[in-house]
N, C-alpha and C positions, 0 to 999 in steps of 0.2 A: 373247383377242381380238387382241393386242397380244405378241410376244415375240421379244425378242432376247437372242441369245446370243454374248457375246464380240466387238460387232459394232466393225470401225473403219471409217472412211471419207476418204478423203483425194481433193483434186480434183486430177488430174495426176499428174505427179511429186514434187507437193511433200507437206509433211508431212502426219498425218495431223491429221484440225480433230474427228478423235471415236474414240477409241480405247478400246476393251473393257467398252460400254456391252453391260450387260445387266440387262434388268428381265423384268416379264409384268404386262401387262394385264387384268382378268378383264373379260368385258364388264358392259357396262354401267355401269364406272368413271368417274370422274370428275378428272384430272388436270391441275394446270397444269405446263408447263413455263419456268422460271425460270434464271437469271442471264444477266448480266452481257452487252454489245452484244461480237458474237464468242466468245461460248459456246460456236457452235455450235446454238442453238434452229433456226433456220432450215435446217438440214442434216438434222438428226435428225427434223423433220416432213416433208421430202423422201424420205427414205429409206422414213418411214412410208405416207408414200401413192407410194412406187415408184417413182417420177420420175426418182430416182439410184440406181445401184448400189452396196452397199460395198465396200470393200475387202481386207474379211477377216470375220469371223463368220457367223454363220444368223439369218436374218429366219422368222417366221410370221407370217401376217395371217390371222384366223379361222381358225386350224387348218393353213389351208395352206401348205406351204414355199416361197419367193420365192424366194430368191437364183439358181435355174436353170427357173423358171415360165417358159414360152412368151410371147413380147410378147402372144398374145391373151389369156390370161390375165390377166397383169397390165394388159390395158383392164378387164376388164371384172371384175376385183378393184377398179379404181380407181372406177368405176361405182357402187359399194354405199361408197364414202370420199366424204365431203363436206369440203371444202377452203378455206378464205377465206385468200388470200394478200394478202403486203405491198404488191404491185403490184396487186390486184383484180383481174387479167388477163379484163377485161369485155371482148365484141367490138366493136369501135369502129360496126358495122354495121348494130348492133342496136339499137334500144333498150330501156328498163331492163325495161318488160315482155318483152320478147323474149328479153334474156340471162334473166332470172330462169326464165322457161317453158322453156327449153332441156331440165334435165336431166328434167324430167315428159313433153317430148316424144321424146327418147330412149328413154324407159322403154314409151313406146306410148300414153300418158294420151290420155282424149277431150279434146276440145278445152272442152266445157266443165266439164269436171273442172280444166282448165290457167285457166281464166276465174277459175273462180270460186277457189281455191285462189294464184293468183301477186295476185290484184287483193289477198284478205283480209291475204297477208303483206307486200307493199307496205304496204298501209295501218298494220300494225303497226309497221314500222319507218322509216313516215313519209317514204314515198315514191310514197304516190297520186296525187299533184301532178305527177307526174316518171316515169310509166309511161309516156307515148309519146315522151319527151327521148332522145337518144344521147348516150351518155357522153362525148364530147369537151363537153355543153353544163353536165352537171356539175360540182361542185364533190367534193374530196377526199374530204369526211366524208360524200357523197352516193354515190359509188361506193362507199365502204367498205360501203355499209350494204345496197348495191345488190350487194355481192359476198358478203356472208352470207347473205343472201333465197335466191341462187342455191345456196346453199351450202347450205341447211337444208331447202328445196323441196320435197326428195323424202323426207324420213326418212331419212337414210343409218345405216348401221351403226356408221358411225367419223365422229365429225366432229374435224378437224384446222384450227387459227385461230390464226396469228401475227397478234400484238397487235388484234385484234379490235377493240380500242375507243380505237385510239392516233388517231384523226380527228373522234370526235365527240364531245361536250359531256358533261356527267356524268349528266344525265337522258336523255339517249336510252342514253348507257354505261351506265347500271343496268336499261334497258330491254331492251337486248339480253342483258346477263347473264341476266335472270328469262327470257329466250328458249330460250336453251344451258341455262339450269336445265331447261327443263321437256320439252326435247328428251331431256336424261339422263333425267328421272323417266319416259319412257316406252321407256326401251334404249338411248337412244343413247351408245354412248361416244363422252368426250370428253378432249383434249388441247389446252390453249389456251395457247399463250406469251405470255409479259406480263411486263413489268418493271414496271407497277402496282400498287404493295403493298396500295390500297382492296383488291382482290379478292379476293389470297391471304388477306388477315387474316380479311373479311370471309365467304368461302364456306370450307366445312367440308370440303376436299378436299385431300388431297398434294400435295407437290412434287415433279416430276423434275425437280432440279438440275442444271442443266451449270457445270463450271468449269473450264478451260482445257482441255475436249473431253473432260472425267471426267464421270460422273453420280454422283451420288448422291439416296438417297429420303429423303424430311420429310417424316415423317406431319403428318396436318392437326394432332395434338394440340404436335406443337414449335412450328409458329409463332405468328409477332409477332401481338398483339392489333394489330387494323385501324386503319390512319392517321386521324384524323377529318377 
């Protein structure tokens, strides 16, 4: 689903921030990406959903070769990636129903397939109160959740989440993990960066490690039993 090979990437002229990462994905895996703030996590799930270019190596996404794919291609490679960024990059224009229905009215959904479908995952991640609000009237740990809803919406093939649950409280953050679980248990692969040791310890999935723009893989069987 997922494969790179030898890949670096550097922004500018300056050094490179990820140098001869190379793993493979199978689908329907389950991965967090881990260490340390300047790792590098935030680069490596850009490059994953296309947004940036690298600088050297070869990218596959489902099979197909990135690194010289036509811009229309890589939309509509991005199309089938579902994405929850550090910024929530909500449309300030919309409200939370609105941004969350976006990617189901792209895709061509009936309208009341987008009804009933954006109101039931609202309500699960405790945003039915806040379906006609515009994100300026939001709170942080409100958007973040209002940025995963959008993110998970359509079923994506790939879902990609820096720090997912670094905004809200530990019962809604266990709420959403059982989410991204159950998104994998029916295909989706997933890649979540987190510097929260609850998760890594607690869910029974690898690590892609970054450290000083090196990877290396930890099977689920090395790590640390979960923090209490």
């Amino acid at each position: 689903m997922i494969r790179f090979d030898k890949v670096g990437m550097r922004y500018g002229q300056g050094d490179e921030v990820l140098s001869d990462i190379s793993f493979d994905l199978a689908p329907g895996s389950f991965h967090f990406l881990t260490g340390n703030s300047g790792a590098g996590k935030s680069s490596l799930l850009r490059l994953i959903y296309l947004s940036q270019q690298p600088s050297r190596g070869l990218i596959h996404i489902m099979d197909e070769p990135m690194n010289a794919a036509s811009r229309d291609t890589r939309v509509q490679m991005r199309r089938r990636i579902g994405v929850v960024f550090q910024n929530y990059r909500l449309l300030d224009h919309l409200t939370t129903f609105e941004n969350v229905a976006l990617p189901l009215r792209i895709k061509g959904a009936t309208e009341e397939q987008v009804k009933r479908e954006v109101r039931e995952l609202l309500e699960w991640v405790g945003l039915a109160n806040h379906m006609h609000s515009l994100p300026s009237t939001l709170s942080g740990g409100q958007k973040q959740r209002a940025s995963i809803a959008r993110a998970v919406i359509n079923t994506p093939r790939i879902l990609l989440a820096d720090e997912p649950t670094g905004n809200v409280d530990s019962e809604m953050a266990e709420r959403l993990m059982q989410l991204f679980m159950e998104l994998n248990r029916i295909g989706t692969t997933m890649v979540i960066a987190t510097h929260d040791p609850r998760w890594v310890g607690q869910y029974p999935a690898p690590q892609l490690h970054l450290e000083a723009g090196r990877m290396r893989m930890i099977p689920a069987a090395e790590k640390a039993p979960a923090i209490p």
